[in-house]
Structures are given as structure tokens and as C-alpha cells.
Biotite code that builds the C-alpha atoms (Angstrom):
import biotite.structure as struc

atoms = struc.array([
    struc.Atom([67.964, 18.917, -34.408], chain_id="A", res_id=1, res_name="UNK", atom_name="CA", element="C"),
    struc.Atom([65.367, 16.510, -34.488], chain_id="A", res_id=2, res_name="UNK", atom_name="CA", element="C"),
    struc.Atom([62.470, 15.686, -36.242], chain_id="A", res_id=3, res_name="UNK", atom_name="CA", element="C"),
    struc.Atom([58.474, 14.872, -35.392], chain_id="A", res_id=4, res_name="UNK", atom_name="CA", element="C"),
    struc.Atom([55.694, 14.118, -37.409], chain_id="A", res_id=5, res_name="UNK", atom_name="CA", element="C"),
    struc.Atom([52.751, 15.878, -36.285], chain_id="A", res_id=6, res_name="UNK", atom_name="CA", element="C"),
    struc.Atom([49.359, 15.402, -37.528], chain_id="A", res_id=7, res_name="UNK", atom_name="CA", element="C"),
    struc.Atom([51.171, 14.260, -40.891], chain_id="A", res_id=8, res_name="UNK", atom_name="CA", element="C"),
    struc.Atom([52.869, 17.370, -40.965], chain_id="A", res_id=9, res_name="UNK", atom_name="CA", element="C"),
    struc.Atom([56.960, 16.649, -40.450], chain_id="A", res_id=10, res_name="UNK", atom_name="CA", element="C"),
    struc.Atom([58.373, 19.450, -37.997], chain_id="A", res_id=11, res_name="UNK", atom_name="CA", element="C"),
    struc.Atom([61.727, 19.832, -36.715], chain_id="A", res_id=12, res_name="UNK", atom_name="CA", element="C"),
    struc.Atom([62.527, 20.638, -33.287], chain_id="A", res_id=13, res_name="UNK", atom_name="CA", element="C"),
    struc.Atom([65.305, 21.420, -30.760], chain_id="A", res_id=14, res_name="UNK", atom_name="CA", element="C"),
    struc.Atom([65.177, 21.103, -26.769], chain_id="A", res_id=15, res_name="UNK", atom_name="CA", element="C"),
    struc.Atom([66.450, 24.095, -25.157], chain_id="A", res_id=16, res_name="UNK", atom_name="CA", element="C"),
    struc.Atom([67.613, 25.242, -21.715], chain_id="A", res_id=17, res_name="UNK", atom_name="CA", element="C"),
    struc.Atom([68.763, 28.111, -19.386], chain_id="A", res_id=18, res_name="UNK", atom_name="CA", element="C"),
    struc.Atom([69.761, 27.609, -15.994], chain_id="A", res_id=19, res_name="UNK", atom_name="CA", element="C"),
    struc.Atom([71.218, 30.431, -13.527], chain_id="A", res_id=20, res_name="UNK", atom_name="CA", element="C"),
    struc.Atom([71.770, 30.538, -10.021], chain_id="A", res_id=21, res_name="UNK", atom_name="CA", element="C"),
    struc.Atom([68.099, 30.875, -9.030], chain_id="A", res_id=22, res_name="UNK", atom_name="CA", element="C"),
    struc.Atom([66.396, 28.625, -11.563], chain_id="A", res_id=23, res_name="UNK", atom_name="CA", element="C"),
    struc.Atom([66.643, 26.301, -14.352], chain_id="A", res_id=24, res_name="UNK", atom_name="CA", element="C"),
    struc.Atom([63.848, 26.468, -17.575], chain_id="A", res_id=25, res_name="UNK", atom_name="CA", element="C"),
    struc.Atom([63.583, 23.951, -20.535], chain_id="A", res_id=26, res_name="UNK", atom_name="CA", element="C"),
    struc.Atom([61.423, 24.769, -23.371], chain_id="A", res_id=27, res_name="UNK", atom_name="CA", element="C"),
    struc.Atom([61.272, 23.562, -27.039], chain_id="A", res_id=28, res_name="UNK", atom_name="CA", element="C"),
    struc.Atom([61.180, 25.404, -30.320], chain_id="A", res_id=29, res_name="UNK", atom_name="CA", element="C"),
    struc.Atom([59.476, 23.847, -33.501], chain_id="A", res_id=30, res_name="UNK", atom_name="CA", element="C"),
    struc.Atom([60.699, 25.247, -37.479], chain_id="A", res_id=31, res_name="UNK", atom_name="CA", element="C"),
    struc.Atom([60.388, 23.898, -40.246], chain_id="A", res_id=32, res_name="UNK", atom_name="CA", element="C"),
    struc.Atom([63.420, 25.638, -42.380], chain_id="A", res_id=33, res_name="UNK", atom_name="CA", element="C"),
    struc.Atom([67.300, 26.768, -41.368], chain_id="A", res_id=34, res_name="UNK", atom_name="CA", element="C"),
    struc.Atom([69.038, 29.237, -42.808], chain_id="A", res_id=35, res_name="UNK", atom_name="CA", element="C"),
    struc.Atom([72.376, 29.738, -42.837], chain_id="A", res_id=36, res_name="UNK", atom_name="CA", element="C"),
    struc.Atom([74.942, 32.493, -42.204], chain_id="A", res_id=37, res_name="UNK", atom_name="CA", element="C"),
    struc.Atom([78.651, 32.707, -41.519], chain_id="A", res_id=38, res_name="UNK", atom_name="CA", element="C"),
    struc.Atom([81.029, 34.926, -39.306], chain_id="A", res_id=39, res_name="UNK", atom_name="CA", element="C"),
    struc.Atom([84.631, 34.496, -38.582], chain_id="A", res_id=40, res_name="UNK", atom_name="CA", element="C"),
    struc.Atom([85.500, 32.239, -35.572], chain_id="A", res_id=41, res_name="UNK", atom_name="CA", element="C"),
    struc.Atom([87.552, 34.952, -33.359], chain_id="A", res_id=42, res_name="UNK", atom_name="CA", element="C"),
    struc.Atom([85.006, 38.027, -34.449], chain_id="A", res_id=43, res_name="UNK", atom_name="CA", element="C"),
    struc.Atom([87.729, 39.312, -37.251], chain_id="A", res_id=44, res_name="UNK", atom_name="CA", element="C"),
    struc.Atom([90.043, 36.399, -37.669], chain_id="A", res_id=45, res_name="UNK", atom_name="CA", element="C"),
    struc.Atom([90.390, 32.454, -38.176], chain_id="A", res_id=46, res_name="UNK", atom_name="CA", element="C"),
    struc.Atom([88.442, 30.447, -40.386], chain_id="A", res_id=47, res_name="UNK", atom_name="CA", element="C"),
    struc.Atom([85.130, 30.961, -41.346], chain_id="A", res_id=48, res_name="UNK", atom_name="CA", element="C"),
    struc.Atom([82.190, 28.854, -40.054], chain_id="A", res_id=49, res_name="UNK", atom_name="CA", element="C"),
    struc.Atom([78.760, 28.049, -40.687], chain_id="A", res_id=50, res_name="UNK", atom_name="CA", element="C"),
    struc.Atom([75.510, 28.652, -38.225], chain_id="A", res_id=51, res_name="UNK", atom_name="CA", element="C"),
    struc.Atom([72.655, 27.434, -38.415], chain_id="A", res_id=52, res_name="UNK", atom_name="CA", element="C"),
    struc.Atom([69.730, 29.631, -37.801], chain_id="A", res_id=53, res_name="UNK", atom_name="CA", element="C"),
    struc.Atom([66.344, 27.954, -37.358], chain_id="A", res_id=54, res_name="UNK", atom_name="CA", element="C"),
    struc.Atom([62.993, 29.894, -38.229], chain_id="A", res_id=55, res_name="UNK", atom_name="CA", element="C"),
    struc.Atom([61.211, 29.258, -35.340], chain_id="A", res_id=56, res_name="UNK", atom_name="CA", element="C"),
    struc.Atom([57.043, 28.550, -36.248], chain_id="A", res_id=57, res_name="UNK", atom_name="CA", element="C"),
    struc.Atom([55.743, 27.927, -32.419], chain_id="A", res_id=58, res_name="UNK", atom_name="CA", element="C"),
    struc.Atom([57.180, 26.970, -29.148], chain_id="A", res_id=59, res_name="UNK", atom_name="CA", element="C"),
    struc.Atom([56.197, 25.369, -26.063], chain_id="A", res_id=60, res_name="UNK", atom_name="CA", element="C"),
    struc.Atom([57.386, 26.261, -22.448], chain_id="A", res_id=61, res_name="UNK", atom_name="CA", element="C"),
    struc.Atom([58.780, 22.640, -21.870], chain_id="A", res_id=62, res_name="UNK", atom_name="CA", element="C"),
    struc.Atom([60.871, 19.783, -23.041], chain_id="A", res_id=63, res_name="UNK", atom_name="CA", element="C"),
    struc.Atom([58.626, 17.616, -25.064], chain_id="A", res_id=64, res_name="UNK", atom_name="CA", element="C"),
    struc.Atom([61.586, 14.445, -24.116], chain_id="A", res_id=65, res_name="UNK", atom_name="CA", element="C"),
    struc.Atom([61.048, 14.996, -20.221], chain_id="A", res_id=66, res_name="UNK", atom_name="CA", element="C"),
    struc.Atom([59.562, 11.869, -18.754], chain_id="A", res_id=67, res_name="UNK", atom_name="CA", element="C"),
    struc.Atom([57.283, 12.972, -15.978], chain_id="A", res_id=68, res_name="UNK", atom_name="CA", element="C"),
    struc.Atom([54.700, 14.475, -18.704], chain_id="A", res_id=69, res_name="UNK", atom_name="CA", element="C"),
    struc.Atom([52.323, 11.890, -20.648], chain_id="A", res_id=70, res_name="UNK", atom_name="CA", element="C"),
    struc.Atom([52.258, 11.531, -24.102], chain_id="A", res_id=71, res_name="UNK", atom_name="CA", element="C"),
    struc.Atom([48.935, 12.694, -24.232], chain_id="A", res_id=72, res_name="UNK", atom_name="CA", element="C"),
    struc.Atom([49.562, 15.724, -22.689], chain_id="A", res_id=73, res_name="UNK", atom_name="CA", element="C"),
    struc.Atom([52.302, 16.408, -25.128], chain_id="A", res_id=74, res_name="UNK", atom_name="CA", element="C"),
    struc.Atom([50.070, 15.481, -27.689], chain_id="A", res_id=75, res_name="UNK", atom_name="CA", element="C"),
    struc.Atom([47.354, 17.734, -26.889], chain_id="A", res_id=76, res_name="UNK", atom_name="CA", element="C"),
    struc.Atom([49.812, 20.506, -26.127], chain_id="A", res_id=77, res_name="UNK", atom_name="CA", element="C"),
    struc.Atom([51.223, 20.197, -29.362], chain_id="A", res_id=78, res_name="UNK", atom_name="CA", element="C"),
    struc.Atom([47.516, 19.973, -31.421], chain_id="A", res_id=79, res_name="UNK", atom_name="CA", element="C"),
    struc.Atom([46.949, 23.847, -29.474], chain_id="A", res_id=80, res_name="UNK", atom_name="CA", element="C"),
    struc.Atom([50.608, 24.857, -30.349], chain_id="A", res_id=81, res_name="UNK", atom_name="CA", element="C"),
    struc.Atom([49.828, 24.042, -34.326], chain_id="A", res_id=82, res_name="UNK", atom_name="CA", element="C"),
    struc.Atom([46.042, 25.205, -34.049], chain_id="A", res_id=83, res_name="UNK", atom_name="CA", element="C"),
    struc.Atom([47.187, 28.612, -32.729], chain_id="A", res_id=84, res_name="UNK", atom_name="CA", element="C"),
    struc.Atom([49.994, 28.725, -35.713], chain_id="A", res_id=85, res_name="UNK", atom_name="CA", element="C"),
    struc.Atom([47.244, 28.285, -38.314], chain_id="A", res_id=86, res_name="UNK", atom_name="CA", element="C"),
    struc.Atom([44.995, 30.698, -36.696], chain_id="A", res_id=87, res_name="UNK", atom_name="CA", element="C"),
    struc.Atom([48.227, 33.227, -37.179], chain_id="A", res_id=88, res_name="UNK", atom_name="CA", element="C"),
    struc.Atom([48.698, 32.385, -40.617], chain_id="A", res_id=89, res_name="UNK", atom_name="CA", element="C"),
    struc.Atom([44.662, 32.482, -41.267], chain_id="A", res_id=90, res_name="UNK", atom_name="CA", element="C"),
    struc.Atom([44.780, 36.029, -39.882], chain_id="A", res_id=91, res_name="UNK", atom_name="CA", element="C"),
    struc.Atom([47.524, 37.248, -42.058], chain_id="A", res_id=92, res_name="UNK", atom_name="CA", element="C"),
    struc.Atom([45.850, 36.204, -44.998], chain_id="A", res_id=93, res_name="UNK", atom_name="CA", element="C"),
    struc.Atom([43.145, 38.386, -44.076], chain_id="A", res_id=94, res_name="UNK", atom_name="CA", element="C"),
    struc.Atom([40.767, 36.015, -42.651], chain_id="A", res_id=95, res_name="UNK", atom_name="CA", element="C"),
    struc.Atom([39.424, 36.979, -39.858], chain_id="A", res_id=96, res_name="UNK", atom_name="CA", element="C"),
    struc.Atom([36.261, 35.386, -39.040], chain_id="A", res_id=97, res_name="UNK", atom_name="CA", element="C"),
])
């Protein structure tokens, strides 16, 4: 997991991916916390280990590290990705207009 500061605001993010016989998709998920639970390796036995469950805030339908897109259009992808989280957050609080 990596980390990007955003308008002053420090998110973490991971890149992730799915790829099948028919097509492959990239996309990457933004949180700012993890929280952790633990299971036994082998379902009922072996050791047991840690994993690490991000709480996903926003994310956007492709890799923000791919190198055919701009860094302006990451940029402004990622300004409408955090505007449309604080519109959420502004409606939950009852705020509606």
C-alpha cells in the first residue's frame, strides 16, 4: 500500500487488477484506515495470520501508475473522486442543499 497526498489531505491507495480469458481491468481504491482481522491459514488449522482489510473511501476505474494517462488527467480525476466523497459525507450529515 501506498501513499498520496492529495489536496493536503494524505490518502493511501492500492492498484488493483482482474484479468480472465476475455479481458483484463485495472482500477485503484483510495482509504484512509485498515483494519485488521485474523483466520487460520488452512481454514481450521496452522498458524494464525493477520489480514489487512482496507476501508475503501472512493475508487477510480484505472491505475493511477499507468503511463499513457497525464498527470493532469489523474489529477483532475482525482479532485472529482474527493469532491463526490465530500458531497457523500455532506449528505449524511443532513445537508442537502
Amino acid at each position: 500500500m501506498k501513499e498520496i497526498a492529495i489536496n493536503g489531505e494524505t490518502f493511501m491507495y492500492r492498484v488493483c487488477w482482474q484479468m480472465n480469458e476475455h479481458y483484463d481491468y485495472e482500477w485503484t481504491e483510495f482509504f484512509k484506515e485498515v483494519k485488521f482481522t485474523y483466520r487460520k491459514k488452512f481454514f481450521l488449522f496452522g498458524k494464525r495470520i493477520r489480514i489487512d482489510k482496507p476501508q475503501v473511501l472512493f475508487t477510480v476505474a484505472f491505475s493511477i501508475e499507468d503511463h499513457t494517462i497525464t498527470k493532469e488527467e489523474v489529477h483532475d480525476k482525482l479532485e472529482r473522486a474527493i469532491a463526490l466523497l465530500r458531497r457523500k459525507e455532506e449528505i449524511e450529515r443532513g445537508e442537502i442543499i
